[in-house]
FIDREN-167616 format. One record per residue: residue in one letter; residue number from 1; x, z, y of N, C-alpha, C, CB in turn. Coordinates in nm, 3 decimals, m for minus. Glycine has a CB too. Layout:
<finus>
+------+-----+---------+---------+---------+---------+---------+---------+---------+---------+---------+---------+---------+---------+
| type | seq |      nX |      nZ |      nY |     caX |     caZ |     caY |      cX |      cZ |      cY |     cbX |     cbZ |     cbY |
+------+-----+---------+---------+---------+---------+---------+---------+---------+---------+---------+---------+---------+---------+
|    a | NUM |       X |       Z |       Y |       X |       Z |       Y |       X |       Z |       Y |       X |       Z |       Y |
...
+------+-----+---------+---------+---------+---------+---------+---------+---------+---------+---------+---------+---------+---------+
</finus>
This chain:
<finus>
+------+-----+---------+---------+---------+---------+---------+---------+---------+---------+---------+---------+---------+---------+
| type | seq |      nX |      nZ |      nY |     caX |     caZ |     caY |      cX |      cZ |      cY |     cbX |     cbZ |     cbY |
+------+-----+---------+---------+---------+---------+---------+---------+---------+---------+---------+---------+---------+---------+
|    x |   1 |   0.086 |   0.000 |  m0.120 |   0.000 |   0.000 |   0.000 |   0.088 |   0.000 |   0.124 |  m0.096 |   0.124 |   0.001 |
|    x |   2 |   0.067 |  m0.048 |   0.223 |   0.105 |  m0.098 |   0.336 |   0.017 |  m0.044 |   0.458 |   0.103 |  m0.240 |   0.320 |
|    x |   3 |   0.153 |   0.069 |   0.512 |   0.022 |   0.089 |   0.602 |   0.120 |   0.023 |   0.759 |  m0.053 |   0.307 |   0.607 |
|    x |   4 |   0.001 |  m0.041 |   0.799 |   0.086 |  m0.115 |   0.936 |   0.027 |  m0.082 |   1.056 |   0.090 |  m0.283 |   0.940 |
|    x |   5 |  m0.072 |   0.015 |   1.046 |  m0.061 |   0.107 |   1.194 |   0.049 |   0.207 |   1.202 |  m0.197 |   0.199 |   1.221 |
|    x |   6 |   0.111 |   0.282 |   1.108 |   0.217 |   0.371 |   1.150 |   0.370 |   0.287 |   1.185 |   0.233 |   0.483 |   1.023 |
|    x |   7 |   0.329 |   0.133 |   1.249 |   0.410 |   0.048 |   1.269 |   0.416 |  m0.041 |   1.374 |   0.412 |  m0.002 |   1.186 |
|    x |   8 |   0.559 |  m0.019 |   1.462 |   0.538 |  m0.078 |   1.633 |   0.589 |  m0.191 |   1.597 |   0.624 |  m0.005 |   1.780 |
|    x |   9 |   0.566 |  m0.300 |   1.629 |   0.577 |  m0.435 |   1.612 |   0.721 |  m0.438 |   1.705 |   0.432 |  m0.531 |   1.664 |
|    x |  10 |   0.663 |  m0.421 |   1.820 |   0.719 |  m0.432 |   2.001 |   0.831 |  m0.341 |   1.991 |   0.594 |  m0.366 |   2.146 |
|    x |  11 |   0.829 |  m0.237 |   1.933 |   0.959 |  m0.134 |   1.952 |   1.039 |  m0.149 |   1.821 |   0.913 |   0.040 |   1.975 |
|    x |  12 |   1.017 |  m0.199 |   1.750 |   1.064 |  m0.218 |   1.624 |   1.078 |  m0.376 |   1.553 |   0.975 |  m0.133 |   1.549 |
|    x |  13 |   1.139 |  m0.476 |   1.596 |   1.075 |  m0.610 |   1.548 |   1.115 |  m0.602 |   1.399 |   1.136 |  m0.758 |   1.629 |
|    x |  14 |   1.267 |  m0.543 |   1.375 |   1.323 |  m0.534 |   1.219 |   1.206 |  m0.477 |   1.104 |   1.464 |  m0.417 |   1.217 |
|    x |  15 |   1.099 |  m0.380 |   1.185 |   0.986 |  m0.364 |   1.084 |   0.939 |  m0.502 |   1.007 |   0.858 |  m0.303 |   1.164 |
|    x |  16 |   0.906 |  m0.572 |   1.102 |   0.851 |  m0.694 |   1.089 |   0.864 |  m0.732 |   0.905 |   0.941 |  m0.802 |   1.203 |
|    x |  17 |   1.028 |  m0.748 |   0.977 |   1.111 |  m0.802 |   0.820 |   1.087 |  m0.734 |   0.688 |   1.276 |  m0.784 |   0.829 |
|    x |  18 |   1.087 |  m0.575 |   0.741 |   1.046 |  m0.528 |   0.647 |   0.894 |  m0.499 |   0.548 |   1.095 |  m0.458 |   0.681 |
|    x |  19 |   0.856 |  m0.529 |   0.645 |   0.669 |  m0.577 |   0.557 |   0.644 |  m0.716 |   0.493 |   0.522 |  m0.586 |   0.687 |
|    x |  20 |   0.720 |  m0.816 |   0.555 |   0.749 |  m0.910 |   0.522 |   0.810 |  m0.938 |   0.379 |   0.805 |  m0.935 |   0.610 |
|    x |  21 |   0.955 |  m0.853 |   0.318 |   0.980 |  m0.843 |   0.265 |   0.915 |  m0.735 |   0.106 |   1.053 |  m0.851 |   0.341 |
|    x |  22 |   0.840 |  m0.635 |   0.197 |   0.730 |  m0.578 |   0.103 |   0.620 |  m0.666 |   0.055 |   0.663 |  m0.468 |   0.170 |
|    x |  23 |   0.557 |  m0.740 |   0.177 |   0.439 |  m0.804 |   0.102 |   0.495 |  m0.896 |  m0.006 |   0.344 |  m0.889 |   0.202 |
|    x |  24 |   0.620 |  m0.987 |   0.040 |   0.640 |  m1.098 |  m0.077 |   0.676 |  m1.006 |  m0.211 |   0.782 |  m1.221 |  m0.037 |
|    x |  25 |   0.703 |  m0.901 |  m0.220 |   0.774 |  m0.787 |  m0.376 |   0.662 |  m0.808 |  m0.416 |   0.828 |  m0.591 |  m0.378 |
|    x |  26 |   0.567 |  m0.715 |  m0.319 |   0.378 |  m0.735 |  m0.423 |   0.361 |  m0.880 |  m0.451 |   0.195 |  m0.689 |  m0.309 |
|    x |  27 |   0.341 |  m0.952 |  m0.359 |   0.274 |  m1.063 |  m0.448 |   0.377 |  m1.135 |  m0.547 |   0.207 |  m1.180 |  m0.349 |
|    x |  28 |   0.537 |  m1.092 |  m0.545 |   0.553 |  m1.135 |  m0.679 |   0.519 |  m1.031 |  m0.772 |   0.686 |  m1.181 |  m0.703 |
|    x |  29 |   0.487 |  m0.927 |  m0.746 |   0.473 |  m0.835 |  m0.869 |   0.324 |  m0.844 |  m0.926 |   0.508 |  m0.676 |  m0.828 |
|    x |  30 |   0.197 |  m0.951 |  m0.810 |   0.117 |  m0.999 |  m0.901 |   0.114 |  m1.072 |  m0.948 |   0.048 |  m1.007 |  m0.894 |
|    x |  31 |   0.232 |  m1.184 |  m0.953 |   0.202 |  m1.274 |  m1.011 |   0.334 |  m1.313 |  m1.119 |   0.158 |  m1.368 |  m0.909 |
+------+-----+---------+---------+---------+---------+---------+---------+---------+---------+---------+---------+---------+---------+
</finus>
């Protein structure tokens, strides 16, 4: 689970990468 309100876009862009990099893990881990 992904939570992306405890997440500043604007003060943080490297988050970015890192949800980025989370969402693609899940969807390879559904598929």
């Amino acid at each position: 689970i992904i939570d992306v309100d405890n997440l500043d876009f604007v003060a943080n862009p490297e988050d970015l990468g890192g949800i980025i990099n989370r969402i693609d893990a899940e969807i390879n881990g559904l598929f």
